[in-house]
C-alpha positions in Angstrom: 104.0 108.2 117.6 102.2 107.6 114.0 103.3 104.7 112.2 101.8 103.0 109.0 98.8 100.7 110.2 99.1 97.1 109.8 102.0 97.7 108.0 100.9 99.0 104.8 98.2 96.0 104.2 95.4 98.2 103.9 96.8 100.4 101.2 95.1 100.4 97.7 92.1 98.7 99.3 88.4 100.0 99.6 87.7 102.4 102.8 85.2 103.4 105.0 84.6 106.2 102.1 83.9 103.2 99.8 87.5 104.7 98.3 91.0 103.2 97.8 93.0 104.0 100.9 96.5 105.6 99.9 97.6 106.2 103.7 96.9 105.0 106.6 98.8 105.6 110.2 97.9 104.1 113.2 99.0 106.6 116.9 100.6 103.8 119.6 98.0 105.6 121.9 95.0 104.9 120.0 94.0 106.6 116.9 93.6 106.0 113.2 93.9 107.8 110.3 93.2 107.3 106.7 92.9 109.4 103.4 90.8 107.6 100.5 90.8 108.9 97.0 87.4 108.4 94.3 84.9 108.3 97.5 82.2 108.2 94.9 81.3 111.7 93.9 84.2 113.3 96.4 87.6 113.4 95.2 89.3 112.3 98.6 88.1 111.5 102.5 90.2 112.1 105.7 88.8 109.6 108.4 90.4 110.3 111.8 89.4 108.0 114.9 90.3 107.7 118.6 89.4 104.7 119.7 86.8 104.3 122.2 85.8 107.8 121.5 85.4 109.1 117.8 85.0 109.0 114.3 85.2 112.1 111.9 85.5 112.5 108.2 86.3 115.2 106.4 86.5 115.6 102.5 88.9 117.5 100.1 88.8 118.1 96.3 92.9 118.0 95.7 95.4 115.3 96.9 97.1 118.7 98.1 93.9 119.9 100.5 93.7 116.4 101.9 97.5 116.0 102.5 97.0 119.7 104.3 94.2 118.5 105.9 95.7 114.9 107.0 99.0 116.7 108.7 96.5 118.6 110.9 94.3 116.5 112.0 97.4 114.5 113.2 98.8 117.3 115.0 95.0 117.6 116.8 94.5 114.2 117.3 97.9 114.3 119.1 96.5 116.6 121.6 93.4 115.3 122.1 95.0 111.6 122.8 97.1 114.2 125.6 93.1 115.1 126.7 92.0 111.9 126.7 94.9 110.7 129.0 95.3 113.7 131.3 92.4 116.0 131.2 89.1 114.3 130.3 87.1 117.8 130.9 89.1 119.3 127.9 88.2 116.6 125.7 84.3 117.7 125.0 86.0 121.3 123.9 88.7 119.6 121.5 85.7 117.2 120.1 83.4 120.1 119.2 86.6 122.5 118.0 87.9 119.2 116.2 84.4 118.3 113.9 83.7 122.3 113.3 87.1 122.9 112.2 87.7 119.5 109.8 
């Protein structure tokens, strides 16, 4: 289950993007995500993590394509976390799948 992360307290501040975070969700199994808007030159970063395991970012040039992008990479993450639990020989798969596809 995704719920905001820390309850909201990171929310308007600076990122791993060096941009201001405008959501952020935590999954009670162990991953993070976060969109960013004014990363520098890029208009907004994704950053999706499972903890223990990854760290990805990947970039969009509208709130809309980030949003799109953000509700995917939930939806993957959730599967992986599945991987990760159940299945570790899927996981290498769902890791190379997950950074050529975001």
């Amino acid at each position: 289950m995704w719920n905001s992360y820390e309850a909201g307290v990171t929310l308007s501040e600076v990122g791993t993007e060096n941009g201001i975070i405008i959501m952020d969700e935590e999954h009670t199994s162990g991953a993070r995500i976060t969109i960013e808007k004014n990363c520098g030159n890029i208009p907004f970063g994704i950053t999706a993590g499972i903890y223990g395991l990854m760290v990805h970012t990947a970039y969009a040039s509208s709130i809309e394509e980030a949003n799109e992008k953000y509700s995917k990479m939930k939806i993957d993450i959730e599967k992986a976390l599945k991987f990760y639990e159940n299945e570790e020989h899927k996981l290498s798969d769902w890791l190379d799948e997950f950074c050529n596809k975001y």
